[in-house]
N, C-alpha and C positions, 0 to 999 in steps of 0.2 A: 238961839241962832245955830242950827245945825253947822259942823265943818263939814266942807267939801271935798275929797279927792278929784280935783278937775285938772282931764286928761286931755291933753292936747295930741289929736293926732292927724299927719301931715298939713295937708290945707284945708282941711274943714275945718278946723277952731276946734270952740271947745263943745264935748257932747251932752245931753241933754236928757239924763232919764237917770234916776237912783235904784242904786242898788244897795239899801240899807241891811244892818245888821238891829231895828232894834225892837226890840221885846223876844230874840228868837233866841240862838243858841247860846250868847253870851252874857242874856240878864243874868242868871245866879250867881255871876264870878264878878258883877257891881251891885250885887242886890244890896249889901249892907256898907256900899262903897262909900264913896264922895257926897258931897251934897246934891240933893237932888237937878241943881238947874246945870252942874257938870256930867250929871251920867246923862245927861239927854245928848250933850253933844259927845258924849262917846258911843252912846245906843247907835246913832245916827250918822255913823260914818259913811257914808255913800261916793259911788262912783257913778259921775257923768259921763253918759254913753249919749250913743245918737239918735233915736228916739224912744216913745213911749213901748213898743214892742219887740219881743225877741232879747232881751238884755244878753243870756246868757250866751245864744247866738252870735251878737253882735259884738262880746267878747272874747268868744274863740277868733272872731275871724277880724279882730283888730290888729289896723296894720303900725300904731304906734312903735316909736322906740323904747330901748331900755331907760334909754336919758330920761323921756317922760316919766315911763314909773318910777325910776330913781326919784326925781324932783318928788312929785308924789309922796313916794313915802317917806322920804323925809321929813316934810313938813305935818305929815298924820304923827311919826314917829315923836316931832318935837311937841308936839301938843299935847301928845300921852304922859308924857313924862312929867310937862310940869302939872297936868293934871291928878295924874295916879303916886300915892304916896308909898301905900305899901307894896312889897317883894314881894310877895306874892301874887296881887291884884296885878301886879307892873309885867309880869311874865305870863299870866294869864291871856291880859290886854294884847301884848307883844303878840304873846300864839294866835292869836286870832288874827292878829296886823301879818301877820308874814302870809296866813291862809289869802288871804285877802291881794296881798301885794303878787304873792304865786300865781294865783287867778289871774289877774289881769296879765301878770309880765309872759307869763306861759306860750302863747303866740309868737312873739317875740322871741324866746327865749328857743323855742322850736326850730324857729329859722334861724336862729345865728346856730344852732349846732348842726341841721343841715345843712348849712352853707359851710360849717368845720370839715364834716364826713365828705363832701363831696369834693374838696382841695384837699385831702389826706388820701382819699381816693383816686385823684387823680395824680399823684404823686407817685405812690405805690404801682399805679397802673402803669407810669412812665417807664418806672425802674425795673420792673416787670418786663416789660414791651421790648426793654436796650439788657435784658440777658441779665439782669441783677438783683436776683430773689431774696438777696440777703437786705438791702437797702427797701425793696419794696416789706419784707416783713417788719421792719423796724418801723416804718412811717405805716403800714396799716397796724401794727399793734400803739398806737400813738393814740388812737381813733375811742378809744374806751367806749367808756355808758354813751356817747353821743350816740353811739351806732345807732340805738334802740331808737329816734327817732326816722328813721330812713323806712322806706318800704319794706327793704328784704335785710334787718340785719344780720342776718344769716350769710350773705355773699360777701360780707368782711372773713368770718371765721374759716370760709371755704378758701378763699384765698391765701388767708395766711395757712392756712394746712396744706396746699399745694407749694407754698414756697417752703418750707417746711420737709417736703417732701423731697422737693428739689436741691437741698441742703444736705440732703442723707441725715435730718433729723427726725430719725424716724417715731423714738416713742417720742418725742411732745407732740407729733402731728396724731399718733394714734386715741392721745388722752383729748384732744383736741376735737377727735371725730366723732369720739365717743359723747366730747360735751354736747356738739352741734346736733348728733343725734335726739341727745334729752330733751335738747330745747326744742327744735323747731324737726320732730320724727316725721312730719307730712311735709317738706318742704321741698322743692326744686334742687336745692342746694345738697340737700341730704339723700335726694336720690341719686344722685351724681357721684355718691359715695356707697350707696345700698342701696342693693336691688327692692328692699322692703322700707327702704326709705328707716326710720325709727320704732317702724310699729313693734320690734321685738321689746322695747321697753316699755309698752304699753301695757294694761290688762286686757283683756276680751271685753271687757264690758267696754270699757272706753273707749276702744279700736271702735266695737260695734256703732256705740253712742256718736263718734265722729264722723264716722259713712253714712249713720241714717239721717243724721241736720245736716251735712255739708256736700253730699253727693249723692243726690237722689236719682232713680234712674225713669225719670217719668218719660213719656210717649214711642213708650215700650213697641209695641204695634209698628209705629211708623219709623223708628229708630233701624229697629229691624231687618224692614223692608227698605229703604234707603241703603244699607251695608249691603245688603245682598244683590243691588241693583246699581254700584257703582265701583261696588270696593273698597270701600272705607268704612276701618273696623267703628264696630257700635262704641266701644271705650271714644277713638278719636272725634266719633259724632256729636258724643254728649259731652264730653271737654271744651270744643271748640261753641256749643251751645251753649254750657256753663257760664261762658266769660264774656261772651255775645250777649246774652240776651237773661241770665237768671233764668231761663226758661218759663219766662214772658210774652207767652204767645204773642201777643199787643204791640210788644215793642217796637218802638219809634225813634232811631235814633236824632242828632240836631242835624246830620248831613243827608238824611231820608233813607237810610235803612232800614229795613221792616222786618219782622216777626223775628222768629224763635233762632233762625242763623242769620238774621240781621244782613240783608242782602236789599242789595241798590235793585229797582224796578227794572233796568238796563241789563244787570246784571243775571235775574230774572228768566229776560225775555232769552237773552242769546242763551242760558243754559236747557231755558222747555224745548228752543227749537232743536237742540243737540238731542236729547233726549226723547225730541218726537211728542210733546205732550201739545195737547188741546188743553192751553192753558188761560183761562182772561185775566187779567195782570190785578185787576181786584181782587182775584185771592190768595194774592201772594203771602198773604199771613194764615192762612192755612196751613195748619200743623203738618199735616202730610206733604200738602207741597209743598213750602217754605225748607224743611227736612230734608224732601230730596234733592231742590235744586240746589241747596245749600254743599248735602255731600258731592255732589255734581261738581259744582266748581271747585270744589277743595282737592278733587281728583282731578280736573283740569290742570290746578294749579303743581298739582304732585308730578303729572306727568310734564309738564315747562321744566319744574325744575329734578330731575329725574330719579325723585324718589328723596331726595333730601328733605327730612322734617324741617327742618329749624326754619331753612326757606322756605316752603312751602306754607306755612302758619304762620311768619310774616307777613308773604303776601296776601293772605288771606284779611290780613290787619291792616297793612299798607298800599298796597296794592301792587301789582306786577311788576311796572317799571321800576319803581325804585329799588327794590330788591336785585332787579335786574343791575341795576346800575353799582350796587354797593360794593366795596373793595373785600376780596375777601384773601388775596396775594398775602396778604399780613398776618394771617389765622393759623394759628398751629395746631388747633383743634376749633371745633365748635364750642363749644363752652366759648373761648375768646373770640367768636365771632358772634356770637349771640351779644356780650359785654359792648360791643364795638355797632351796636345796628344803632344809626345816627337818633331816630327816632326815640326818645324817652319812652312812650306810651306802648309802641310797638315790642319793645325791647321787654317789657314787665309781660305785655301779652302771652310773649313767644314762651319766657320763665312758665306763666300759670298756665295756658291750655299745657302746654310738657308734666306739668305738674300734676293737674288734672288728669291727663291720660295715665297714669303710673296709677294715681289712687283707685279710677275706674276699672285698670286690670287686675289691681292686689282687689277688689271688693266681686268683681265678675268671676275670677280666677281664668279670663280671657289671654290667650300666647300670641296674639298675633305681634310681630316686630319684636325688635330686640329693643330691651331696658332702655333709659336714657343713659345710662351710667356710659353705655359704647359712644356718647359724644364728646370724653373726654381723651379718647385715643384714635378718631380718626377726625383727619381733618377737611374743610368744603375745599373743593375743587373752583375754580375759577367757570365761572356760568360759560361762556363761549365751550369750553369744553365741555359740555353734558350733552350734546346732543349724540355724541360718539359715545356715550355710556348706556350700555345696557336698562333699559324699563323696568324699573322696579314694580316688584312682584304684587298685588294687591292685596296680599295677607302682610305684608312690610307695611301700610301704614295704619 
């Protein structure tokens, strides 16, 4: 009679598909074990999942508690024991129980450190926000190895380097820049601090090796023609395609946005007629037109908000009014207004197409606009005031 690990999670019961370990990586360490009708129920430790397909699947994205696995492995644990005699077989057995038990709790275990980072986050952010960098460093250095599960661990480290900074502690913030540097050299975060973002610690092969898999500069031709017929540099084209679309000509998003800059049929329509084109709204996934209308509205959108990056690639993500609506009286710079865009999704957008564009001109060797690194020392203007601001120049974005 095989033992069961059966996992109880929320209100489905209990699940329905094993996930055995036996005759594979752990026969040699019972080979010359127990008697044979005890190594079968150790071969055969298996986890009930919920059905017969996808296990592995169905285990990453299990929503159980730790409680469960707990029970769980406890009762595998007490089983092992009175069955495995020797110290050695007993810690073999063990190693395998814990691989086993990690597996499954790992889900779990992801989101309870998420849900750590993101209340140490917003702690730090408070103390931050009320003038107290010293309080905010102590509660983001609290944050440890959790970070690594978060999107961008890299905006803990940036953080504490600005408080840090703000401290007049200046070499632990330099050793600090330098780590962020090693680790994450192509990041949003690390260009906010260099202009080359980390690439100096790189070699040339692996600089090169990271531009040709992760920023390709495909539909060359129409990329082109698009910047030269709206104003919007080829870097910011293919950035904002990048994270739109993988450069997916096909693409279909779930709200009905289509092709390669991922633009609503509406959106489409009012940008051909601006534009003067004899357009039928069937080929709006056309590389070339999809291309142009796309930097079309992205210029639209530059000139509402006038000349501001950060907003303008929001509303590109979110769309117009909410941007419009968003407080920005609290922002000391951009960087903290980017932290501050309500939207989750929006707010990661704004970080990677920024991201994007810095890689696209370190790999182009293209100057148009200044670094991102200047959104750390000027700060957004409240939107009601931009219409009294000068038009930013079309080599600006």
């Amino acid at each position: 009679m095989p033992v069961h690990i059966s996992v109880a999670a929320r209100s489905e019961g209990i699940y329905q598909t094993r996930l055995g370990c036996r005759n594979y990586l752990f026969y040699d360490c019972f080979r010359s074990g127990p008697p044979e009708d005890f190594r079968g129920e150790m071969l055969d430790l298996s986890v009930e999942v919920k059905d017969t397909s996808g296990v592995c699947k169905k285990i990453k994205g299990w929503p159980g508690s730790m409680q469960d696995v707990t029970s769980a492995f406890k009762m595998c644990l007490s089983t092992l024991t009175q069955i495995i005699v020797s110290r050695k077989r007993l810690i073999l057995a063990l190693a395998a129980l814990f691989s086993i038990a990690a597996l499954i709790s790992l889900p779990a275990a992801a989101t309870l450190c998420r849900q750590h980072v993101y209340q140490k986050w917003a702690g730090g952010w408070l103390a931050w926000k009320n003038d107290d960098p010293e309080a905010a460093l102590d509660i983001w250095s609290d944050i440890g190895f959790s970070a690594n599960f978060c999107v961008r661990p890299s905006r803990i480290d940036y953080w504490k380097i600005r408080a840090l900074e703000k401290l007049g502690r200046e070499p632990e913030a330099g050793l600090l820049k330098t780590e962020l540097a090693r680790k994450y050299p192509f990041d949003f975060y690390t260009f906010l601090l260099f202009r080359d973002g980390g690439a100096g610690s790189l070699s040339d092969a692996c600089r090169s090796r990271a531009e040709s898999l992760f920023y390709p500069n495909p539909w060359k031709k129409e990329v082109s023609a698009a910047a030269a017929r709206t104003g919007v540099s080829e870097s910011m084209i293919l950035s904002v395609m990048r994270q739109e679309s993988k450069f997916r000509e096909n693409a279909v998003s779930r709200s009905g946005a289509q092709g390669l800059m991922q633009l609503m049929p509406s959106t489409a329509r009012d940008e051909s007629r601006s534009l003067k084109m004899d357009m039928i709204i069937s080929k709006i996934k056309d590389p070339g037109n999809n291309i142009l209308l796309g930097a079309s509205y992205f210029a639209r959108l530059s000139r509402r908000f006038g000349g501001d990056l950060p907003r303008t690639i929001a509303a590109y993500n979110a769309g117009m009014m909410p941007v419009t609506r968003w407080n920005t009286l609290y922002a000391d710079d951009w960087v903290e207004w980017i932290e501050e865009i309500p939207y989750p999704e929006t707010r990661e957008y704004v970080r990677s197409v920024l991201e994007n564009r810095e890689m696209y001109k370190m790999i182009s060797g293209e100057e148009t606009g200044p670094p991102i690194s200047v959104l750390t020392s000027e700060g957004p203007m409240p939107v009601e005031k931009l219409a009294s601001v000068p038009r930013q120049k079309k080599s600006d974005m």
